[in-house]
mmCIF file of the N, C-alpha and C atoms, coordinates in Angstrom:
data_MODEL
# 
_entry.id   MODEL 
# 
loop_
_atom_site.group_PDB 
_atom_site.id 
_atom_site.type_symbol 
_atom_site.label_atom_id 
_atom_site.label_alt_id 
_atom_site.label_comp_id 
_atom_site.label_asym_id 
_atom_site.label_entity_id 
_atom_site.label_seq_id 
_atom_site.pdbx_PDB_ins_code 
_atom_site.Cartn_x 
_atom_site.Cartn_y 
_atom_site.Cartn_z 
_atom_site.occupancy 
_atom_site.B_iso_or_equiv 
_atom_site.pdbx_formal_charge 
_atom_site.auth_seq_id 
_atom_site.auth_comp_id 
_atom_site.auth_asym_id 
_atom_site.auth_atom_id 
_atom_site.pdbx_PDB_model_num 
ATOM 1   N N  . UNK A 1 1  ? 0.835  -1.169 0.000  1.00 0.00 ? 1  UNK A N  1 
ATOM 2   C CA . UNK A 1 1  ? 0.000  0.000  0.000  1.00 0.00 ? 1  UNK A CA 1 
ATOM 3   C C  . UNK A 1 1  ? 0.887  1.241  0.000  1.00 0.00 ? 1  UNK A C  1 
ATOM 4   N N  . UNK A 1 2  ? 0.832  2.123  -0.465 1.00 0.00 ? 2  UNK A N  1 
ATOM 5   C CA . UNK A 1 2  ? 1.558  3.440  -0.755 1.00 0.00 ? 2  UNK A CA 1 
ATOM 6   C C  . UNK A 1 2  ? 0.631  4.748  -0.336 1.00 0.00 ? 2  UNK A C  1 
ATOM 7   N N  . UNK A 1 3  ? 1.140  5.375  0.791  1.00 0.00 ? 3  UNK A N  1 
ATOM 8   C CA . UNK A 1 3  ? 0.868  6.616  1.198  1.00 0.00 ? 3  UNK A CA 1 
ATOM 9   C C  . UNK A 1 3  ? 0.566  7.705  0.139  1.00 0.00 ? 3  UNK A C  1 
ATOM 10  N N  . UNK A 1 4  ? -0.149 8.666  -0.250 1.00 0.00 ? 4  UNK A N  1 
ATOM 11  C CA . UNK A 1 4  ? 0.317  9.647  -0.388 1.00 0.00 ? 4  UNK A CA 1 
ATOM 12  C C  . UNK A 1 4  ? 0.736  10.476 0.623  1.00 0.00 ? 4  UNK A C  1 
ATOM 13  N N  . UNK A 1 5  ? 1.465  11.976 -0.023 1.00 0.00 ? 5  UNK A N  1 
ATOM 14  C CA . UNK A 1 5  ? 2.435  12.681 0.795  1.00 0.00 ? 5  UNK A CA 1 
ATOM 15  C C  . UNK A 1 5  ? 1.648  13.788 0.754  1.00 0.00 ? 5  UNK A C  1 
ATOM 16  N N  . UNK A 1 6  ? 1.195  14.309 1.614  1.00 0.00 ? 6  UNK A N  1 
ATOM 17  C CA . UNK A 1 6  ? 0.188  15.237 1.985  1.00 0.00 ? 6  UNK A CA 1 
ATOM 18  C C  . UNK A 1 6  ? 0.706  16.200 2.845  1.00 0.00 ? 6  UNK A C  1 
ATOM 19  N N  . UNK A 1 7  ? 0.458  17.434 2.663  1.00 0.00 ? 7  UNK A N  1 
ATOM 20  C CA . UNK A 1 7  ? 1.503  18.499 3.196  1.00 0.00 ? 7  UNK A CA 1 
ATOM 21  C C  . UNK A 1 7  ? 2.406  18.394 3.587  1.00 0.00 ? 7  UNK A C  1 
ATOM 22  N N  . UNK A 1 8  ? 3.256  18.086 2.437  1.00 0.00 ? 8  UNK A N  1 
ATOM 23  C CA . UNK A 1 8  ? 4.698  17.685 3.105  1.00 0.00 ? 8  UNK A CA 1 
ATOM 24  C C  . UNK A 1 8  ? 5.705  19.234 2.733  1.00 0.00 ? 8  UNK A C  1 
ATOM 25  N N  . UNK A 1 9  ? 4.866  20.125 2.070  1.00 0.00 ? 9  UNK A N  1 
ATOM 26  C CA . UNK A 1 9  ? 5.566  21.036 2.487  1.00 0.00 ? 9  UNK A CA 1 
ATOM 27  C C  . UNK A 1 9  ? 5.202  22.122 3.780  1.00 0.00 ? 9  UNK A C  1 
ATOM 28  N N  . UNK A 1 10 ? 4.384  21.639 4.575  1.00 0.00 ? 10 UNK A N  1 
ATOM 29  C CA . UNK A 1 10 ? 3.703  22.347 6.154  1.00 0.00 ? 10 UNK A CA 1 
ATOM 30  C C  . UNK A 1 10 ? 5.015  22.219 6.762  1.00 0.00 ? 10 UNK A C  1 
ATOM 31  N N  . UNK A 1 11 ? 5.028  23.104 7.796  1.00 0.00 ? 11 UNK A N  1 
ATOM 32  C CA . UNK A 1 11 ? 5.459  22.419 9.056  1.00 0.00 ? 11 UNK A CA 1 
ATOM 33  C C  . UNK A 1 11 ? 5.000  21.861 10.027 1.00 0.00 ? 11 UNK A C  1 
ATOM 34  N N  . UNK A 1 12 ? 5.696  21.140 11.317 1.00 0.00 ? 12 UNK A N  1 
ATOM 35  C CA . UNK A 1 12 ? 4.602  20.291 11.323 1.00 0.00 ? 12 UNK A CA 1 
ATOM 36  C C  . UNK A 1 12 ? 5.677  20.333 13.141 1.00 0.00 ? 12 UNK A C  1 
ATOM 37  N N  . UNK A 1 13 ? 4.810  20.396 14.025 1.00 0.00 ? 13 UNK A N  1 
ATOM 38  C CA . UNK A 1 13 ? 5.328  20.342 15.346 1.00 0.00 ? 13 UNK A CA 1 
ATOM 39  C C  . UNK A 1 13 ? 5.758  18.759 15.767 1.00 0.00 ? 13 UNK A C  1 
ATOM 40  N N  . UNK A 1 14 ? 7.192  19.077 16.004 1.00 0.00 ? 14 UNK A N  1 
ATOM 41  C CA . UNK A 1 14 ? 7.762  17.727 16.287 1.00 0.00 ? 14 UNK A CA 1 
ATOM 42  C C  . UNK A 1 14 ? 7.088  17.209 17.849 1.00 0.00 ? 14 UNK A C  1 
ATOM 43  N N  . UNK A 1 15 ? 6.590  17.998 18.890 1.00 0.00 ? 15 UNK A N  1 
ATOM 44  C CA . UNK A 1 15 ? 6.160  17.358 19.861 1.00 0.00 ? 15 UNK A CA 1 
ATOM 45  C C  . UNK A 1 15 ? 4.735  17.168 20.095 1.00 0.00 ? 15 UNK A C  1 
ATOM 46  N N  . UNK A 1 16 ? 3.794  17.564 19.240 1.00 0.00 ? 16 UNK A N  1 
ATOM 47  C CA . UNK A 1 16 ? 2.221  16.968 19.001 1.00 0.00 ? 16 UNK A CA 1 
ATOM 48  C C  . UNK A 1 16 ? 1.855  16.707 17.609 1.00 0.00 ? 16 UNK A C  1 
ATOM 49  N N  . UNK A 1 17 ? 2.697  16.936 16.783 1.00 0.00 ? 17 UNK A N  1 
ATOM 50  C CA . UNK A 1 17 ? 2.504  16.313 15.567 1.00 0.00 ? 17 UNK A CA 1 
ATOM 51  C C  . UNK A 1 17 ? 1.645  17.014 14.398 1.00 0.00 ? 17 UNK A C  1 
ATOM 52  N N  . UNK A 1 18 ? 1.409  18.547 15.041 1.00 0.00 ? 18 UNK A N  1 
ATOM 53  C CA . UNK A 1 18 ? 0.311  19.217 14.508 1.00 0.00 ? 18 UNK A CA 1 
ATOM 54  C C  . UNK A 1 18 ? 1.089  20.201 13.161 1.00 0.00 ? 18 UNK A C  1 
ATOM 55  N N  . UNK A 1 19 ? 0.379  20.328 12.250 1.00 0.00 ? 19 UNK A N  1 
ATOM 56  C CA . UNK A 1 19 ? 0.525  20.721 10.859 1.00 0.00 ? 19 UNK A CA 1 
ATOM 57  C C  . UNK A 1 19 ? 0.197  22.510 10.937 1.00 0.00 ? 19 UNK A C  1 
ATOM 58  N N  . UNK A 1 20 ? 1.043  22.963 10.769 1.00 0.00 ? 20 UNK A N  1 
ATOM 59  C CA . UNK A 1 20 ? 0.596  24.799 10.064 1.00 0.00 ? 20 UNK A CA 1 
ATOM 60  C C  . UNK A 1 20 ? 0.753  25.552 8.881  1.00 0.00 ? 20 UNK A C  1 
ATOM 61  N N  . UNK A 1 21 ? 0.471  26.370 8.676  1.00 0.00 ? 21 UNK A N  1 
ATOM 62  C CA . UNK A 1 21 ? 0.541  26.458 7.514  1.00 0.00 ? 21 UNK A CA 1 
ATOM 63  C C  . UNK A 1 21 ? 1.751  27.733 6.863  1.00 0.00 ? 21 UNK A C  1 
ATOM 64  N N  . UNK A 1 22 ? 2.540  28.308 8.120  1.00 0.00 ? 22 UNK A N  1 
ATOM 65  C CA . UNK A 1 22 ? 4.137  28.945 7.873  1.00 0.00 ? 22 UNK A CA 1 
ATOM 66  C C  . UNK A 1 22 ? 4.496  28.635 9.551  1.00 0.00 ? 22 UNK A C  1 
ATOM 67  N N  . UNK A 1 23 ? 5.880  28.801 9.310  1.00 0.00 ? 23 UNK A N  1 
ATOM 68  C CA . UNK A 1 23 ? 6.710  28.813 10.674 1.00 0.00 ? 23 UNK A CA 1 
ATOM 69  C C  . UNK A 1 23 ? 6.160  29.819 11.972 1.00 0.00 ? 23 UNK A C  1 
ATOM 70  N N  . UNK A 1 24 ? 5.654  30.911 11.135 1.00 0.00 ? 24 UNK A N  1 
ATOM 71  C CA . UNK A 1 24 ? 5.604  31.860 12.390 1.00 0.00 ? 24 UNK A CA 1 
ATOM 72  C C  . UNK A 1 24 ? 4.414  31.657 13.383 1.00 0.00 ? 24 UNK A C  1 
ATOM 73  N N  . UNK A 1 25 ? 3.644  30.875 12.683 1.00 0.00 ? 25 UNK A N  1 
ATOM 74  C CA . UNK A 1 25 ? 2.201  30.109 13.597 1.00 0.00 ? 25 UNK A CA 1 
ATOM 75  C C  . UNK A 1 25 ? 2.466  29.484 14.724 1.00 0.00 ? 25 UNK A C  1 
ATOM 76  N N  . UNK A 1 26 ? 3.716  28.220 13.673 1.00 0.00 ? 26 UNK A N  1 
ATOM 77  C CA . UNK A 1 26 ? 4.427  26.963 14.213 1.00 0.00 ? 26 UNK A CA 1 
ATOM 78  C C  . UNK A 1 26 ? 4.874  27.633 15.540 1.00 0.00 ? 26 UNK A C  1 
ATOM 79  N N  . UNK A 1 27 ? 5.903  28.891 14.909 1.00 0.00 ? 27 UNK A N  1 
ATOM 80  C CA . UNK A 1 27 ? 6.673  29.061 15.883 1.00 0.00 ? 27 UNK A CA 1 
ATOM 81  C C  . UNK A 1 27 ? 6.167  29.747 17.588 1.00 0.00 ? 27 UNK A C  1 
ATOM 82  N N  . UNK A 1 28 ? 4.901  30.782 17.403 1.00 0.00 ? 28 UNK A N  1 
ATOM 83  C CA . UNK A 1 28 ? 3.720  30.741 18.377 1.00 0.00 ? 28 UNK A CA 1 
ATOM 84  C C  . UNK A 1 28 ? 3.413  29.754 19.158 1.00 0.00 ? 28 UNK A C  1 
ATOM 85  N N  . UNK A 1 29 ? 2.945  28.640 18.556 1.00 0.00 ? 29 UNK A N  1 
ATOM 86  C CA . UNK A 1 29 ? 2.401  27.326 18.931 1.00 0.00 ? 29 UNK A CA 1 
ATOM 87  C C  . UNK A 1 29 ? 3.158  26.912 20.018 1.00 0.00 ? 29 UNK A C  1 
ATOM 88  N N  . UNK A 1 30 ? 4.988  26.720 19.797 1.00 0.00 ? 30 UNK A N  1 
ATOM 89  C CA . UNK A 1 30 ? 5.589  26.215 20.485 1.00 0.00 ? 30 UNK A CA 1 
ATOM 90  C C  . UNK A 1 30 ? 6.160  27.664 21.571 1.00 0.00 ? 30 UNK A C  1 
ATOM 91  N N  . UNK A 1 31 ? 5.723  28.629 21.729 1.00 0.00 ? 31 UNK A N  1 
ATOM 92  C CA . UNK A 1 31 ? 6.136  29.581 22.435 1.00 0.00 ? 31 UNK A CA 1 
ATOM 93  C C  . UNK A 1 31 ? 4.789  29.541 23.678 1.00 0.00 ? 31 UNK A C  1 
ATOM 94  N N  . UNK A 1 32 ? 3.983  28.812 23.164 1.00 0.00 ? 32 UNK A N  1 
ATOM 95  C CA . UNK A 1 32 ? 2.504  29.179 24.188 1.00 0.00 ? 32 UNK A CA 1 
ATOM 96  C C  . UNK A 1 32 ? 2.167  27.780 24.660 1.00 0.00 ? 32 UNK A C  1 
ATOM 97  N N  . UNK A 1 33 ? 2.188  26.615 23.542 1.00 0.00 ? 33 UNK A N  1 
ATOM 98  C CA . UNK A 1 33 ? 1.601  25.438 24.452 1.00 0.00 ? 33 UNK A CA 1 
ATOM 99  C C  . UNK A 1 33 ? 2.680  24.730 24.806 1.00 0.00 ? 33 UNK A C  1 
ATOM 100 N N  . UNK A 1 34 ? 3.720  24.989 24.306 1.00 0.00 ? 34 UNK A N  1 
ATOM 101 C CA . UNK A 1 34 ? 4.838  23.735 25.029 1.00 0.00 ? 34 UNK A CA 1 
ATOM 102 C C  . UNK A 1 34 ? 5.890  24.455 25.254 1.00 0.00 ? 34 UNK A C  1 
ATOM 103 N N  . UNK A 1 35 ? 5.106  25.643 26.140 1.00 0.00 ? 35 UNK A N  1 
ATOM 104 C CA . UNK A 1 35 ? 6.219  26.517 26.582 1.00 0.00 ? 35 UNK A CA 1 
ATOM 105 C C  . UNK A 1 35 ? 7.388  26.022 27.311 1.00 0.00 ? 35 UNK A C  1 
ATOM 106 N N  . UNK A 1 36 ? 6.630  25.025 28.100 1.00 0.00 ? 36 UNK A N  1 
ATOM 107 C CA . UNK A 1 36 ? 7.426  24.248 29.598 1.00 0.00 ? 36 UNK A CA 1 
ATOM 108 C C  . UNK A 1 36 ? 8.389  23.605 29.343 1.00 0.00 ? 36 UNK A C  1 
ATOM 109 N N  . UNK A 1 37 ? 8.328  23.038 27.933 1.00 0.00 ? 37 UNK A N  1 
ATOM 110 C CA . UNK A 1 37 ? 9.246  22.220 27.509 1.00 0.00 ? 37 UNK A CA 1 
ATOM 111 C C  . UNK A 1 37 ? 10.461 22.463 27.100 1.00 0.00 ? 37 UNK A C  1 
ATOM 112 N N  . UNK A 1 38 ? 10.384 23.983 26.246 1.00 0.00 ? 38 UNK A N  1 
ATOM 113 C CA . UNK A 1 38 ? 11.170 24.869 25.693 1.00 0.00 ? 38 UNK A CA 1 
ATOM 114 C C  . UNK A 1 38 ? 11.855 25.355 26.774 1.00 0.00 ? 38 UNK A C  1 
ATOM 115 N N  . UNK A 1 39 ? 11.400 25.555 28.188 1.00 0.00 ? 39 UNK A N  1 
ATOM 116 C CA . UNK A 1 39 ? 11.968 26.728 28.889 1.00 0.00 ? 39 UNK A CA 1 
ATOM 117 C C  . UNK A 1 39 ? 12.990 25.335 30.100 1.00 0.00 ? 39 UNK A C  1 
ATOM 118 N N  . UNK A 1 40 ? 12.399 24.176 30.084 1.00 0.00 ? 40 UNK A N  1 
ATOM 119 C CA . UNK A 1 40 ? 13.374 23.154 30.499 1.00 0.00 ? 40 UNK A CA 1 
ATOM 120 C C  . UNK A 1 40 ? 14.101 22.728 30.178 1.00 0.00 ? 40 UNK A C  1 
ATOM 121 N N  . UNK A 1 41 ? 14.591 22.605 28.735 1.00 0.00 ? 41 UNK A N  1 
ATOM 122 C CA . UNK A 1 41 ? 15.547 22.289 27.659 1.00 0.00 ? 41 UNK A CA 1 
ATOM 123 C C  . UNK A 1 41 ? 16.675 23.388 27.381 1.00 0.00 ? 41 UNK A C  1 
ATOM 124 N N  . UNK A 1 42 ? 16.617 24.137 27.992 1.00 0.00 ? 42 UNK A N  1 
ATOM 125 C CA . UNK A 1 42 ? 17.035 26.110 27.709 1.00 0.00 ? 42 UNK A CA 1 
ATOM 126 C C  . UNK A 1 42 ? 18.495 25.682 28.663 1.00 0.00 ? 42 UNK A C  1 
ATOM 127 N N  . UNK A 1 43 ? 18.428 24.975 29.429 1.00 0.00 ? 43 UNK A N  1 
ATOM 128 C CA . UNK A 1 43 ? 19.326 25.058 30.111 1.00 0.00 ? 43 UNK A CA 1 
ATOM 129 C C  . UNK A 1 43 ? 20.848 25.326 29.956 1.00 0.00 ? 43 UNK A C  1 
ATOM 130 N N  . UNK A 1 44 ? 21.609 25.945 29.844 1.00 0.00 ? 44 UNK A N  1 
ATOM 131 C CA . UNK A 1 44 ? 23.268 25.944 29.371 1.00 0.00 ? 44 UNK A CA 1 
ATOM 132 C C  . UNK A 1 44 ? 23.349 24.912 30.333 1.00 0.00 ? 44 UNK A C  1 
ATOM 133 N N  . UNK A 1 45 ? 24.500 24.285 29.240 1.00 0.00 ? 45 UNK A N  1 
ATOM 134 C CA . UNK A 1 45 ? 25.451 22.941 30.146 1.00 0.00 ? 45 UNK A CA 1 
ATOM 135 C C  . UNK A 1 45 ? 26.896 23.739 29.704 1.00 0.00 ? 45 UNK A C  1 
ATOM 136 N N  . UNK A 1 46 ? 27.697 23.337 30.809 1.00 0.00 ? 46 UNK A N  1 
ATOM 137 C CA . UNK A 1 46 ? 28.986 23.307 30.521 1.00 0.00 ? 46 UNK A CA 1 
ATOM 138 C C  . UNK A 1 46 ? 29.755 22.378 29.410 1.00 0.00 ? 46 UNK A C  1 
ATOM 139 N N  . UNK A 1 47 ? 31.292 22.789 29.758 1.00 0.00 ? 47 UNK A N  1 
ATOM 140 C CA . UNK A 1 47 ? 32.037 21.151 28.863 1.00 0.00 ? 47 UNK A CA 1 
ATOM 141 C C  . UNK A 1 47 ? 32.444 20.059 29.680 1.00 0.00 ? 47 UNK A C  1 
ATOM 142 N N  . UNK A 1 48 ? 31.885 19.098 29.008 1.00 0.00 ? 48 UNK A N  1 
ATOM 143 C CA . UNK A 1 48 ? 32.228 17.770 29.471 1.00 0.00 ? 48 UNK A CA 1 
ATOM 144 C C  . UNK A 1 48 ? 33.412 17.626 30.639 1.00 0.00 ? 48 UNK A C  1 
ATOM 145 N N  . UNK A 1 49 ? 33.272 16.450 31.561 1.00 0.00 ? 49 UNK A N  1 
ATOM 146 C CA . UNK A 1 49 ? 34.791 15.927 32.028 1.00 0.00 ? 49 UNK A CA 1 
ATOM 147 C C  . UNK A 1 49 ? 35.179 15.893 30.642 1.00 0.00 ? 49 UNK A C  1 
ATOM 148 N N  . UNK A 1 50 ? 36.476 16.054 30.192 1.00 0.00 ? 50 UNK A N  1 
ATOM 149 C CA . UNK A 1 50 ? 37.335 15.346 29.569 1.00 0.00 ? 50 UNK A CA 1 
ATOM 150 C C  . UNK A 1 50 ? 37.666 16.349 28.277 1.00 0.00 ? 50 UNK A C  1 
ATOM 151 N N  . UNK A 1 51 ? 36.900 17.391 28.102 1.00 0.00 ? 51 UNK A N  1 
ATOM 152 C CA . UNK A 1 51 ? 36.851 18.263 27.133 1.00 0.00 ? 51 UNK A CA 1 
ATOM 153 C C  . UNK A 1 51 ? 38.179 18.642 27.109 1.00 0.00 ? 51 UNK A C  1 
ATOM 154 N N  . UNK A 1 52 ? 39.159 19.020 25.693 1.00 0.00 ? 52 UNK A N  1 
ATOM 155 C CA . UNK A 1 52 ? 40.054 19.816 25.535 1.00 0.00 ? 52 UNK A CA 1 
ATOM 156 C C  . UNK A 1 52 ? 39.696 20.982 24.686 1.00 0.00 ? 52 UNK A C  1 
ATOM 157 N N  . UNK A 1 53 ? 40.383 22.375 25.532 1.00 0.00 ? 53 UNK A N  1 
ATOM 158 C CA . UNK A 1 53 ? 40.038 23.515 24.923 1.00 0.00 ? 53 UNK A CA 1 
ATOM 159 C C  . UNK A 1 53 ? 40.962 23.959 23.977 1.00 0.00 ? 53 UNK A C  1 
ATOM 160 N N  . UNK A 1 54 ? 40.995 24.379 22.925 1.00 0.00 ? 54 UNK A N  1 
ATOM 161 C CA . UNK A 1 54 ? 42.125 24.699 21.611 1.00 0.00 ? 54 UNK A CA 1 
ATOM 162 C C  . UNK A 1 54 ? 42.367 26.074 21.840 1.00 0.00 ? 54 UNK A C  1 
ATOM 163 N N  . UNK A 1 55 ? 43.280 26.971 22.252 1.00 0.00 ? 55 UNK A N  1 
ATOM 164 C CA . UNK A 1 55 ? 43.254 28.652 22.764 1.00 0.00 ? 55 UNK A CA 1 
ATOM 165 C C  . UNK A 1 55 ? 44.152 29.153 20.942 1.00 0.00 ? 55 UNK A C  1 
# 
């Protein structure tokens, strides 16, 4: 059986799967409903044990 490819030029929210119709919607979307997620992931990490720095 073979899919068609149906808005495959949308974007399309990688964490509910939902389809828009430009980025700047998209990009709303993920500023308001999965704010929490965005603002837990935000975190700066340092460098690794073991990192070498090149000066």
């Amino acid at each position: 059986m073979v899919l068609p490819l149906v808005d495959e030029d949308k974007p399309k929210c990688f964490l509910c799967h939902d389809t828009f119709d430009d980025y700047e919607t998209l990009r709303k979307h993920q500023d308001t409903v999965h704010k929490d997620f965005f603002e837990y992931h935000e975190k700066k990490r340092g460098p690794a044990p073991g990192d070498v720095s090149i000066f």
